[in-house]
N, C-alpha and C positions, 0 to 999 in steps of 0.2 A: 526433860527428866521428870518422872512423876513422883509427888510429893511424899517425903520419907514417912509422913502421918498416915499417910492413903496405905502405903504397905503394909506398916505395921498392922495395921485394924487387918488390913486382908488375911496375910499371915494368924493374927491372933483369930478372926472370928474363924477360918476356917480349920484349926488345930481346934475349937472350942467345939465345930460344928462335927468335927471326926470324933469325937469325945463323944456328943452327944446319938450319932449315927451308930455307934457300935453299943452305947448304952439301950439304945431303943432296939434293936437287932436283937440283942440279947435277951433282954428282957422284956422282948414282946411288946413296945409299945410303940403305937404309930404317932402319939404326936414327937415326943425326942427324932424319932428315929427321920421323920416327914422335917422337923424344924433343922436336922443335922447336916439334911443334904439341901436345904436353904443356907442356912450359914453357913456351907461349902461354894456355893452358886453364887448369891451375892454379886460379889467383887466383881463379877463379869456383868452384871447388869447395870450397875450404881456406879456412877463416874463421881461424884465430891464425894468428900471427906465426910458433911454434916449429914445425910441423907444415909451414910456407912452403918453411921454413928446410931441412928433414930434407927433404920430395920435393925441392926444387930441387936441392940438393947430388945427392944419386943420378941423379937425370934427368940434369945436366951431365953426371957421371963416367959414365955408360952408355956412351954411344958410343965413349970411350975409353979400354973395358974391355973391349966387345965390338967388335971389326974384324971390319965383315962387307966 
């Protein structure tokens, strides 16, 4: 059974990352929209929790860090 922590980050980063995909769709911009459908993906690549933890956190902070 895989670990109720691992979910939840899955769950959370990818409702953050659809959040972020329609923000950037919208309003024209490719790094949200490029970082949206990474924290959608993710979870399928990244098997531990701590490594979840570490892309998700930078993915969020890109887009506002870089203003394109």
């Amino acid at each position: 059974m895989p670990d109720p922590t691992y979910l939840f980050l899955c769950i959370l980063y990818s409702s953050i990352g659809y959040g972020f995909y329609r923000y950037g769709k919208r309003q024209q911009r490719l790094i949200a929209l490029v970082c949206g459908i990474a924290l959608m993906l993710i979870p399928y690549f990244i098997a531990t929790v701590f490594q979840l933890i570490l892309v998700g956190v930078v993915l969020i902070a890109l887009p506002f860090l870089i203003r394109s």
